[in-house]
C-alpha positions in Angstrom: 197.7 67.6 -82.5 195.6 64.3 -83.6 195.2 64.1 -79.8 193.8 67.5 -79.2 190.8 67.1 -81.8 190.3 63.6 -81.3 190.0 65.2 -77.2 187.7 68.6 -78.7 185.5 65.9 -81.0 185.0 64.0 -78.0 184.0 67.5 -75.9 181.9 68.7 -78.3 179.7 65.4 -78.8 176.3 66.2 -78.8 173.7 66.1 -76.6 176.1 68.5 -74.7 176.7 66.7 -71.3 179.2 69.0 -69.5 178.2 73.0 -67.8 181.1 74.8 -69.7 180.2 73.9 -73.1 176.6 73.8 -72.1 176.7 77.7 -71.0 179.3 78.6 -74.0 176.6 77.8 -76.2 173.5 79.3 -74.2 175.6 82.7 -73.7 176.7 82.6 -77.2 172.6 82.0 -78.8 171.8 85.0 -76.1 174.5 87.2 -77.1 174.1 86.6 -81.0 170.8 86.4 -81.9 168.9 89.7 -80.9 171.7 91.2 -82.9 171.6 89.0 -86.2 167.2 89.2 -86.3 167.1 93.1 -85.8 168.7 93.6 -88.7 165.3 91.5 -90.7 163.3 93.4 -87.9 162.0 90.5 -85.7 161.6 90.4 -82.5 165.2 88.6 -80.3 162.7 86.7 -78.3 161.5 84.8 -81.5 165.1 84.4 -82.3 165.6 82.7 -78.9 162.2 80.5 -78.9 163.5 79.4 -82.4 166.9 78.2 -81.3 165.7 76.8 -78.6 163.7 74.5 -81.2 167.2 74.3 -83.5 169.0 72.8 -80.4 167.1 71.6 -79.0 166.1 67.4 -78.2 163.5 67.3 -81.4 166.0 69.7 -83.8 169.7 69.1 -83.9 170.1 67.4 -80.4 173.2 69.8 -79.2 171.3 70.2 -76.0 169.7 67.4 -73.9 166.7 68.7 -71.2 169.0 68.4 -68.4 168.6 69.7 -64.6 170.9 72.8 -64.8 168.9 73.7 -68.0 165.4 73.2 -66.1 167.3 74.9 -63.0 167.9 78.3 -65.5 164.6 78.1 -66.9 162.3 77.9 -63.7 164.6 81.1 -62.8 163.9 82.6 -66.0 160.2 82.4 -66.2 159.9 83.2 -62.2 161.9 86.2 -62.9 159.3 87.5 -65.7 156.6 87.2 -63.2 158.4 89.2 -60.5 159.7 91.9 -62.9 155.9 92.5 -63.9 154.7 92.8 -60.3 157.5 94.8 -59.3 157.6 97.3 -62.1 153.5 97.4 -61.8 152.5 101.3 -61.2 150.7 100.4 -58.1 148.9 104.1 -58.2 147.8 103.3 -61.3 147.0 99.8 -61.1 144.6 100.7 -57.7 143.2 103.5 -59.6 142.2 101.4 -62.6 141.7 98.1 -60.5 138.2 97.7 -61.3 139.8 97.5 -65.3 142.0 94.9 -64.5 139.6 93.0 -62.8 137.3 93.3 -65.9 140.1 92.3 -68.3 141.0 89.6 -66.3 136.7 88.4 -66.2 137.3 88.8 -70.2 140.3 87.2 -70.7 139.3 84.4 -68.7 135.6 83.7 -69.6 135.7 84.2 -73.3 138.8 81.8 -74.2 136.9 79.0 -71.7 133.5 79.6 -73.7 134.9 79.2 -76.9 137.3 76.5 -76.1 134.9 74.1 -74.3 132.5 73.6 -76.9 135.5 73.0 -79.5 137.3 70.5 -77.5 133.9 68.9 -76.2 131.7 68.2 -79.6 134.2 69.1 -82.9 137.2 67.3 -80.7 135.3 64.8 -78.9 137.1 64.7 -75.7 134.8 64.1 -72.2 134.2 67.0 -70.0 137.1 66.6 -68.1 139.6 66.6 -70.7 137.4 69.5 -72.9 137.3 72.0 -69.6 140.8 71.3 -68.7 141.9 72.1 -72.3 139.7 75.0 -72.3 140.9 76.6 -69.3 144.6 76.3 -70.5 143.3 78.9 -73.6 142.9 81.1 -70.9 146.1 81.6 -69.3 148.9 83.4 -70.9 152.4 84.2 -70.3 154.2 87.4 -70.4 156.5 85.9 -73.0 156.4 89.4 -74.7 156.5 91.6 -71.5 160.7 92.2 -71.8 159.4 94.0 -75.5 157.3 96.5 -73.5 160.2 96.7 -70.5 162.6 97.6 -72.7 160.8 100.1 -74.8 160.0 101.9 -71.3 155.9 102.1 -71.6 155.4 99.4 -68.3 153.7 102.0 -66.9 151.5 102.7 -69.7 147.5 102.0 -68.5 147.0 99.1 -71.0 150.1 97.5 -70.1 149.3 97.6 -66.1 145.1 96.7 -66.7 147.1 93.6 -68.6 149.4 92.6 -66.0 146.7 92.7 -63.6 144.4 90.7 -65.4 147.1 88.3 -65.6 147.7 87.1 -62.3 143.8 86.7 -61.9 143.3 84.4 -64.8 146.3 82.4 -64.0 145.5 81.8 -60.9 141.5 81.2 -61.3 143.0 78.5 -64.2 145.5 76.9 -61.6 142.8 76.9 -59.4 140.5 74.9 -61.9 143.5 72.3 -62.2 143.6 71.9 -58.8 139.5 71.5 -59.0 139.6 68.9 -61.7 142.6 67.3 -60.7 140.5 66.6 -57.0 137.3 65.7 -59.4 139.3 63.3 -61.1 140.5 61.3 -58.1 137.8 61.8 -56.0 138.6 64.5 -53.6 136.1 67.2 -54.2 135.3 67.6 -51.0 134.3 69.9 -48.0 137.8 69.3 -46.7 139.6 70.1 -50.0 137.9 73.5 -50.4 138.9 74.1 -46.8 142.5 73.3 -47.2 142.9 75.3 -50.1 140.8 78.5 -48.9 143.2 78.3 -46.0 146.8 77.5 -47.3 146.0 80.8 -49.6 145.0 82.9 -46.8 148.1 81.9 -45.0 150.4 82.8 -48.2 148.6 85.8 -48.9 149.1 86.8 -45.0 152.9 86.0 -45.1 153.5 87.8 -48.4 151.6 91.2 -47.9 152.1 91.8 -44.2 155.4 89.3 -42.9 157.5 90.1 -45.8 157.2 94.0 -46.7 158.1 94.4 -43.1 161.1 91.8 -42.8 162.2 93.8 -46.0 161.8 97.4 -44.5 163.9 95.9 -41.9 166.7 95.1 -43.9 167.4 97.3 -46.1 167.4 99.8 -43.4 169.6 98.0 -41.4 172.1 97.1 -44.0 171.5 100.0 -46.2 175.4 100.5 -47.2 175.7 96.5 -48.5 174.0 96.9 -51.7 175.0 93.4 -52.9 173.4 92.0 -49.7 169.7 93.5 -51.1 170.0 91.7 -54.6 170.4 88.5 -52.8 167.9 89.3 -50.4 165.4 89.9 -53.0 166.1 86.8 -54.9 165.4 84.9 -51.6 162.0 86.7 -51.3 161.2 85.3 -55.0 162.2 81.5 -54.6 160.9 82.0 -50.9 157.1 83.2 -52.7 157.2 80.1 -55.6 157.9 78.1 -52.9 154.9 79.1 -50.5 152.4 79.2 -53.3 153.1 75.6 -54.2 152.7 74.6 -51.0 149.5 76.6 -50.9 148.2 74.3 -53.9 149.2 77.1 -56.6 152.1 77.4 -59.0 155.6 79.1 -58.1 154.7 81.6 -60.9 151.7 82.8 -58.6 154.4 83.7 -55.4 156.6 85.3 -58.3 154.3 87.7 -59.2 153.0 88.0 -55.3 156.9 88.5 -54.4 156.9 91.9 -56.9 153.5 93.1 -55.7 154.9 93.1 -52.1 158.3 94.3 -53.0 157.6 96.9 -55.3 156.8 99.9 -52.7 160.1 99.4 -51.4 162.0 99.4 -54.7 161.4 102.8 -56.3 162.4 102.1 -60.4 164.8 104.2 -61.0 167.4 102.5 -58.0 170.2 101.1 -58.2 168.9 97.6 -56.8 166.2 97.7 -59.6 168.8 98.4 -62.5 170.6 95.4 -61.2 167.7 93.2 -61.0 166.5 94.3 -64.5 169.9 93.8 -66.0 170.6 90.5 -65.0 166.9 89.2 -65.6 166.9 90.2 -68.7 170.6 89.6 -69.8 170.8 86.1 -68.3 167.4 84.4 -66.7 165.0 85.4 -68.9 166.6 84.4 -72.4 166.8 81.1 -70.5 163.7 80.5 -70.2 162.8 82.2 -73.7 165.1 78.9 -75.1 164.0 76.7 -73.0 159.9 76.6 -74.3 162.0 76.7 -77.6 163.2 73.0 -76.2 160.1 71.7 -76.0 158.6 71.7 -79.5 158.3 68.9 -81.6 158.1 69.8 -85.4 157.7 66.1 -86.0 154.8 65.8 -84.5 152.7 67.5 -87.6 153.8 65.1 -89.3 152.9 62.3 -87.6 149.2 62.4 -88.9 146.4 64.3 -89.5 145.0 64.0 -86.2 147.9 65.7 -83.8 147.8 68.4 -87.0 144.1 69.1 -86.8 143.8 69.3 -83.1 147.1 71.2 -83.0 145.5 74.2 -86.0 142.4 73.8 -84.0 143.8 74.7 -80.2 146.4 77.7 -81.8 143.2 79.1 -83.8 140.6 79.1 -80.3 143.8 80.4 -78.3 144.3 83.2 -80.9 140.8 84.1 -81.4 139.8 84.0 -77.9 142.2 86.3 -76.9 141.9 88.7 -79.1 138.1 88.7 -78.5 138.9 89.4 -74.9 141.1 92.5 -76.3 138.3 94.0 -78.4 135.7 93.8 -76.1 138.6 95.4 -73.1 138.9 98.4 -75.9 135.0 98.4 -76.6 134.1 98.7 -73.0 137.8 101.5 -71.9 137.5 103.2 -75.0 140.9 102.3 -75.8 142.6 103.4 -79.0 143.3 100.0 -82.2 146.8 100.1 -81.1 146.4 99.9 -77.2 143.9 96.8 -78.0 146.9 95.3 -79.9 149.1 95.8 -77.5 146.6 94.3 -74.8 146.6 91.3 -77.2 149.8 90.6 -77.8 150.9 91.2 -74.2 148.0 88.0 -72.9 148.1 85.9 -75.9 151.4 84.4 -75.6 150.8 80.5 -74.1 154.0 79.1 -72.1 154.6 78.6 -68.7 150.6 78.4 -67.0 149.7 76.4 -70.3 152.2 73.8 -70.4 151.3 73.3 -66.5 148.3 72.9 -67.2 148.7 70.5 -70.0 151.8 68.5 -68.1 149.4 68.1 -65.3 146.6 66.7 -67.2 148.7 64.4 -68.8 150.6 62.7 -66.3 147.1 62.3 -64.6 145.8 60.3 -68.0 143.0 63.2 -68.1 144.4 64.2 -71.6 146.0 62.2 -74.6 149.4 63.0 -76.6 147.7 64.3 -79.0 146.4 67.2 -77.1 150.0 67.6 -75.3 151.4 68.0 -78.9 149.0 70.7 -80.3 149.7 72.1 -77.3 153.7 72.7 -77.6 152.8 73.7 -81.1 150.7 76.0 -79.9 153.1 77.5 -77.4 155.6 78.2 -80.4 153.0 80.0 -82.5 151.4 81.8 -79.9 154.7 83.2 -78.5 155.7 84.4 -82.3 152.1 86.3 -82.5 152.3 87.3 -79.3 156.1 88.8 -80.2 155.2 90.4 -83.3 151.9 92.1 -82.1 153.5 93.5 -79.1 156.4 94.7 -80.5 154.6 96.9 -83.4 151.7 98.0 -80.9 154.7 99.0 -77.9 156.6 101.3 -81.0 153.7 103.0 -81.9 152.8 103.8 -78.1 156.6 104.2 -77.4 156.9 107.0 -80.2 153.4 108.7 -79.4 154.7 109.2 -75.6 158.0 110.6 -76.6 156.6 113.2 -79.4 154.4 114.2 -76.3 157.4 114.4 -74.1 159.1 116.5 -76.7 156.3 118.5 -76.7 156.4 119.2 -72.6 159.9 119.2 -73.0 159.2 122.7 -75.3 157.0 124.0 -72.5 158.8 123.1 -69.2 162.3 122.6 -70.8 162.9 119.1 -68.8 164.1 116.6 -71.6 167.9 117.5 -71.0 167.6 118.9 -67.9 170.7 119.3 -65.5 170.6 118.9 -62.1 173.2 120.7 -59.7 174.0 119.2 -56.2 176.2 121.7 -53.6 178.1 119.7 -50.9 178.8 121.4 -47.7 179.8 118.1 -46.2 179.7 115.2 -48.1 177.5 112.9 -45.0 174.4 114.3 -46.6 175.7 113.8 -50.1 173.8 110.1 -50.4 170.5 110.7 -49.8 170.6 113.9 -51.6 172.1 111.9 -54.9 169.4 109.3 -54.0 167.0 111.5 -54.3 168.4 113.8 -57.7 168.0 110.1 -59.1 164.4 109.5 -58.0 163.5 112.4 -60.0 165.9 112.9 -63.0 164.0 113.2 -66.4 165.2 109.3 -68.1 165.5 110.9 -71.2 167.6 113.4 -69.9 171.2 113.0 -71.6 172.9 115.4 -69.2 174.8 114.4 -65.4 173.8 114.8 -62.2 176.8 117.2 -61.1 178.3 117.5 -57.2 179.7 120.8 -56.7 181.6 121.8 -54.0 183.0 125.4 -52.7 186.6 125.8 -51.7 188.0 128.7 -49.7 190.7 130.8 -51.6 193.4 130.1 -49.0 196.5 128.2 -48.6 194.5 125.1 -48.4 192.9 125.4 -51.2 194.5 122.9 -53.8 194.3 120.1 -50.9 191.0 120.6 -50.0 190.1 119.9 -53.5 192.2 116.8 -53.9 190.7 115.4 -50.7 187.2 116.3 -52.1 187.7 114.7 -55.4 188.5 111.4 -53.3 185.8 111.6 -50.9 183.3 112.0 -54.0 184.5 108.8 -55.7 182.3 106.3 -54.4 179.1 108.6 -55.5 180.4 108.4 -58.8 180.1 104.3 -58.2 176.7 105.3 -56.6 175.4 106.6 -60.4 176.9 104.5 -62.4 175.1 101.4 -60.8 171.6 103.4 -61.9 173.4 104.3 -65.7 173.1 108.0 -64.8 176.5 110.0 -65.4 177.9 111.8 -62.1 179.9 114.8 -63.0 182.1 116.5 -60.0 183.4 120.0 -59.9 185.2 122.2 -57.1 185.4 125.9 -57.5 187.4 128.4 -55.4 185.3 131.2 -54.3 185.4 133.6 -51.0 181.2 132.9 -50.9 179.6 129.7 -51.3 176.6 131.3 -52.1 177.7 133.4 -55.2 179.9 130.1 -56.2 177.0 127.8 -56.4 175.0 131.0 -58.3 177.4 131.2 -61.0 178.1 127.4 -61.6 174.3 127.2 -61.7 174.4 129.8 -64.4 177.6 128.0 -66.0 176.4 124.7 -66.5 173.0 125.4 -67.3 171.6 123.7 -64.8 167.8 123.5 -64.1 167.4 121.4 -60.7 169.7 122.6 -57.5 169.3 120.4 -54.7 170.8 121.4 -51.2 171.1 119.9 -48.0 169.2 121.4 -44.6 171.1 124.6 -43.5 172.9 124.3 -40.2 170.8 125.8 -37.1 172.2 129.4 -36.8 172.7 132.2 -33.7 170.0 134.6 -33.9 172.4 137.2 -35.3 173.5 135.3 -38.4 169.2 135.7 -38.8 169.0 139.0 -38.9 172.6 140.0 -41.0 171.3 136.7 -43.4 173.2 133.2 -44.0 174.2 131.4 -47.0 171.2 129.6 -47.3 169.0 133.1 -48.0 171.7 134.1 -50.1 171.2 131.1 -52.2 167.4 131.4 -52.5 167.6 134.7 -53.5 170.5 135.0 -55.9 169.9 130.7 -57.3 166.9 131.5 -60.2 166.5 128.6 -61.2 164.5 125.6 -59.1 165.6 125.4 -55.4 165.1 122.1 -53.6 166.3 122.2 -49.6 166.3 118.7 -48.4 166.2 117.3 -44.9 166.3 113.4 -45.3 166.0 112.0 -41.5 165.3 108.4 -42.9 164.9 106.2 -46.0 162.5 106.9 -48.4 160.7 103.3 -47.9 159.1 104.2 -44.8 157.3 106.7 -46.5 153.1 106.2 -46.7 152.3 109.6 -48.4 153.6 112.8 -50.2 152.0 115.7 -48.7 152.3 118.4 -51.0 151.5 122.2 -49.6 151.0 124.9 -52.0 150.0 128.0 -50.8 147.4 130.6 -52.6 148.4 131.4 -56.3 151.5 128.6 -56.5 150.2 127.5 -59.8 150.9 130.9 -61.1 155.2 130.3 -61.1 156.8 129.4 -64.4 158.0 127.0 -62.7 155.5 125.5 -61.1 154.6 122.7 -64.3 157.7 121.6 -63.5 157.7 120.9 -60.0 154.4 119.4 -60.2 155.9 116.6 -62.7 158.9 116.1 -60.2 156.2 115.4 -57.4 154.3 113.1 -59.5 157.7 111.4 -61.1 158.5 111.1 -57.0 155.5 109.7 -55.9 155.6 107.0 -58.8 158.9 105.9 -57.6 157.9 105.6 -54.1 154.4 103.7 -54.5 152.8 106.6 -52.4 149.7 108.6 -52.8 149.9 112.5 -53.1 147.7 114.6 -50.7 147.4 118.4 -51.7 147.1 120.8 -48.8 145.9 124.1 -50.7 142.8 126.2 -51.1 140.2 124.9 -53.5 140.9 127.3 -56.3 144.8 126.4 -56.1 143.4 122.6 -55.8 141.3 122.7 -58.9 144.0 124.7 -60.9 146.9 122.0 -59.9 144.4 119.3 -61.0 144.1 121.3 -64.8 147.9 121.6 -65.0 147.7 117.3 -64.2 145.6 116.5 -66.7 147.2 119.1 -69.2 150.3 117.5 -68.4 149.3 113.6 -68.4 150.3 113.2 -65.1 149.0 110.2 -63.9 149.5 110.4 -60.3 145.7 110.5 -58.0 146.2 114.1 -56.3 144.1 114.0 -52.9 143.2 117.4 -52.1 143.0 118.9 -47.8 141.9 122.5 -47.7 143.6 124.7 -46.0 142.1 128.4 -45.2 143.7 130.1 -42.3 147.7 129.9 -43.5 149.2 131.7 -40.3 148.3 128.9 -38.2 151.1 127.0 -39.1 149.7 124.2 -36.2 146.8 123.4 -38.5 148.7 121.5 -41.1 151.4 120.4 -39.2 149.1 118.2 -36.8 147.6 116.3 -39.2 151.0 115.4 -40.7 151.9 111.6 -39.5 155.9 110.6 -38.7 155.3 108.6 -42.4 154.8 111.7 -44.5 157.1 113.1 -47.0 156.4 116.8 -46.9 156.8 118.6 -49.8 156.7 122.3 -49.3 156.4 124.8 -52.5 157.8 128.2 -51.5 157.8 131.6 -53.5 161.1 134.2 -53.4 160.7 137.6 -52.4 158.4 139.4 -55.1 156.8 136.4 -56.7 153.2 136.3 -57.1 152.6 133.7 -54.6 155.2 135.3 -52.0 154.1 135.3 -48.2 156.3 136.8 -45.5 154.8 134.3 -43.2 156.8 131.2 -44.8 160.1 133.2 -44.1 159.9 131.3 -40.5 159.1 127.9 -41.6 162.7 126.0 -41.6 162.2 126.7 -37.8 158.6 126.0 -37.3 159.5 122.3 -39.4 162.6 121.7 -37.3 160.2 122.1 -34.2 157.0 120.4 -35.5 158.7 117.7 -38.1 161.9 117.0 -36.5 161.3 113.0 -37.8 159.5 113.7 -41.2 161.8 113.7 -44.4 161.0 117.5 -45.4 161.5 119.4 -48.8 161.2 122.9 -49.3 161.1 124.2 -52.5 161.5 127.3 -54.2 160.5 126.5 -57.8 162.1 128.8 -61.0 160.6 132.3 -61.4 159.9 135.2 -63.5 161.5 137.7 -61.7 164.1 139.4 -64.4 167.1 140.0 -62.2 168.4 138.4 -58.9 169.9 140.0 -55.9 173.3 139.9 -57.5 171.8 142.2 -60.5 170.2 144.6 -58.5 172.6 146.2 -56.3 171.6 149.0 -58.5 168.4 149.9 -57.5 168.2 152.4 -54.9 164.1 152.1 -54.7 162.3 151.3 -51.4 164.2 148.1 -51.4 166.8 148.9 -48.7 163.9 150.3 -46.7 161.8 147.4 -46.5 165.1 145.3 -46.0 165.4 147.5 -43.1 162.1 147.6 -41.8 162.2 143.2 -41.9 165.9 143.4 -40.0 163.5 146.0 -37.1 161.0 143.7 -37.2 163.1 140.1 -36.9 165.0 142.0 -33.9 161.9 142.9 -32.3 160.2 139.1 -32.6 163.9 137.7 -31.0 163.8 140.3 -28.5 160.4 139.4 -27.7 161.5 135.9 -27.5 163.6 136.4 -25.1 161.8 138.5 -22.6 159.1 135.5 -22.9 161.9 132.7 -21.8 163.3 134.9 -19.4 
């Protein structure tokens, strides 16, 4: 017994030398402290900045700054950077580019204005020294970021102008290092502007036009190893940090670069992106948070009243500075008190630019220990404010969005919406789940259900046991994107009728079926289960024809014929095409008449959508050839259809899944047939002895005719 303590005393010794008790300890500060501060209301990552200072070489000592610990942290804080480029809104971010780049001018210029004179005639440092300190206010970390992540606003306009003036200050600032680091020694010449000019132009190339593509590639090729993309993408990261420093800039740079150029291709709500989230922020990132914990020195206020003074002065100009850049950013966007906090708290957090900065400087003998002091004290105060600021500003916007949510839920009735997925052969069943996943309401507690229809036969019981197996690994398929997958077979004589009633029996909102089967021109004219299911299905149709993988997509072209906006169920569709084209990084295109146009764009802005709806006109609608030509192989087409005795109903469209097999055999096509006011389905009205089995008849005449007419032409 005296031997096993005397063996766990010696284990245990601290600094911590071995990786098992190293990582007990990390996993155990991760795992227990967001839990313990939530319950005083501060924010987990001040809880993990703090321990990192408790632990750390200048607190207790239990860990020593070690290489796996540096290893975990570079990871850490490269994995912030990539999360923020790659969960960016591109569509919003080019749409409010010119307020990024403003933000960034802000953020950059007013911090450097302030700081200079400070450092240069209160601190009385020389002019290298005083602009190298100055530029160093400038950057900023997105310490905080995880805060907004997790609270699901990253899409929210301030948060993407934030992000985006982020990488442009960081970089101008590491560019300035690598200015007065060649002023210093000498260099500033001809061929150092050349070098660097070039070695970014060559990165820049690589990343945005090499990589996307290499990317493409593989995850089409090796779409069914899903463990194969995580590792992939991790290798496009490291890859990036490692280009950019060879380029002259810091890894953090080719981090962010890695997410810009990766985030097309991973739509947010996948199951690669849940996995990359989920480990980042469960493992990496909490690393990293502890590590700048590591590296403050309490002891150094005390050492006099020099590293004290200059280490109040450099926290106070890093403060103030950024928080002038966020005042003026809501002065000039009209931005509410709470988005400017937000925008503050999100770029005033000082870490992993700063302390390169600073590191740099030092080593080189530009700047004195009493400046790299103030500036770890810094780091630790800025990262609280930072924490606290963006936590109470990301509530507030976090509860405003979902009382307006609530609000369109009242309207369109999508907050627990239920999506319904028939399987006639379960081949088709991926990209059809895929795609329920792409545009499933988040806040929507119910399943994503698979149904399938079983013939009442002597077969029966084993055709459902050898569905319930086949359906297993989409289950698997969910559950990697956290969205419940619910499975049902029914017995029924007619698939149609059996998908209308489990529609009806599970309250489902959303059906999604796969592209009917091509069919004899008898089964036309005496009808096949797909008409059946438009016309006795009242709730929103989607018929899906998924030739290839959504990331070859370049646009969604979205056709809406005269008077589409008039459906009940048209608000809802609209959001679904706007949630899809989020996902998928691609613009929309509306091919409609102007009036339709301007009353889609109302509904938008009604609705907050945030999606940039380009707008085709379209006047002669018979000439199907007219839209279809201007269609490229790299279009999503989107088609919004109207049932028999809707509003917006035209007998042309009753043709189109031929016409789009003939014209868009390559294209991923959607047809839809949104929810709509008609009181009774087919199945109700077998009642009604009106005109209806005339006209029925008259259509039957007149399909007979066009077929017979066909043939006469081929023969």
């Amino acid at each position: 017994m005296i031997e096993f303590f005397t063996h766990l005393v010696h284990e245990l010794k601290f600094p911590l030398a071995k990786p098992v008790p190293i990582f007990s300890l990390i996993l155990l500060i991760i795992l227990l402290c967001p839990i313990l501060l939530k319950k005083i209301n501060i924010p987990g990552i001040i809880g993990l900045i703090i321990s990192g200072v408790v632990i750390g070489p200048h607190g207790l000592n239990m860990l020593a700054k070690s290489d796996a610990v540096d290893l975990f942290s570079t990871i850490g804080l490269l994995y912030i950077m990539f999360i923020a480029g790659l969960e960016l809104d591109m569509n919003e971010f080019k749409a409010n580019r010119n307020k990024s780049l403003l933000f960034g001018f802000f953020t950059f210029i007013f911090p450097l204005s302030i700081g200079f004179p400070v450092c240069f005639y209160f601190l009385n440092y020389d002019f290298n020294a005083s602009f190298l300190t100055a530029s160093m206010f400038a950057t900023h970390t997105l310490v905080a970021y995880p805060i907004v992540s997790k609270l699901g606003i990253a899409k929210n306009q301030s948060v993407a102008i934030t992000v985006g003036g982020t990488i442009l200050t960081d970089t101008a600032v590491l560019i300035i290092l690598a200015v007065i680091m060649g002023n210093s020694q000498g260099n500033l010449n001809q061929a150092f502007w050349i070098k660097l000019g070039v070695s970014l132009a060559i990165f820049s190339a690589i990343m945005f036009i090499l990589i996307p593509r290499v990317a493409k590639w593989f995850f089409k090729k090796l779409e069914s190893e899903k463990h194969a993309h995580y590792i992939f993408v991790l290798s496009v990261v490291f890859f990036a940090a490692f280009l950019a420093e060879v380029a002259g800039v810091e890894p953090i740079i080719g981090a962010f670069v890695a997410g810009l150029a990766l985030n097309p291709l991973i739509p947010h709500s996948s199951a690669l992106m849940n996995r990359i989230e989920f480990i980042g922020n469960s493992l990496f990132i909490p690393f990293f948070l502890i590590s700048v914990g590591m590296l403050v020195d309490i002891s150094v206020i005390l050492s006099g009243p020099t590293a004290l003074i200059v280490a109040g002065t450099l926290s106070v100009v890093a403060i103030f500075g950024k928080w002038t850049a966020a005042f003026f950013t809501q002065l000039v966007f009209k931005y509410t008190r709470t988005e400017r906090q937000l925008i503050f708290g999100l770029s005033s957090a000082h870490a992993a630019a700063t302390l390169a900065v600073i590191l740099v400087g030092f080593k080189a003998e530009i700047l004195d220990e009493n400046i790299l002091n103030g500036t770890i004290i810094l780091i630790l105060i800025t990262c609280i404010v930072a924490s606290f600021a963006t936590e109470k500003a990301a509530k507030k916007i976090a509860i405003c969005e979902e009382e307006v949510s609530h609000e369109d839920a009242g309207k369109d009735q999508i907050l627990d919406e239920h999506i319904l997925i028939p399987l006639a052969k379960t081949s088709a069943t991926a990209s059809l789940l895929d795609f329920a996943l792409l545009i499933k309401d988040k806040k929507s507690s119910n399943p994503v259900t698979l149904l399938t229809i079983v013939p009442n036969n002597d077969q029966a019981e084993k055709n459902i046991l050898k569905y319930r197996k086949a359906v297993d690994k989409f289950v698997v398929q969910g559950s990697a994107s956290e969205v419940k997958i619910n499975t049902i077979a029914r017995i029924d004589h007619n698939p149609a009728s059996g998908i209308a009633r489990t529609s009806k029996e599970i309250m489902s909102d959303i059906v999604i079926i796969g592209w009917p089967r091509k069919t004899g021109f008898l089964d036309k004219i005496f009808g096949e289960n797909v008409d059946s299911i438009i016309n006795n299905v009242d709730k929103s149709l989607f018929i899906c024809n998924f030739q290839k993988n959504f990331i070859e997509e370049k646009r969604l072209v979205f056709v809406c014929p005269p008077f589409s906006e008039r459906g009940i169920g048209f608000h809802v569709l609209l959001q679904k095409i706007c949630r899809l084209s989020t996902e998928l990084s691609i613009p929309i295109v509306v091919y409609a008449e102007y009036n339709t146009h301007q009353a889609i764009q109302q509904i938008a802005v009604n609705l907050k959508l945030n999606a940039k709806l380009g707008f085709k006109s379209v006047m002669d609608w018979e000439n199907f050839e007219s839209i279809s030509d201007e269609i490229t192989v790299n279009d999503l087409v989107v088609f919004n259809l109207s049932r028999k005795g809707s509003v917006s109903y035209l007998s042309i469209f009753d043709r189109l899944p031929q016409k789009f097999e003939k014209n868009l055999s390559s294209n991923n096509v959607i047809l839809v047939y949104p929810q709509d006011d008609r009181k009774e389905s087919a199945m109700d009205a077998y009642e009604d002895f009106t005109a209806t089995p005339l006209t029925k008849s008259l259509e039957a005449i007149e399909q007979i005719g066009k077929g017979l007419g066909n043939i006469l032409k081929k023969g």
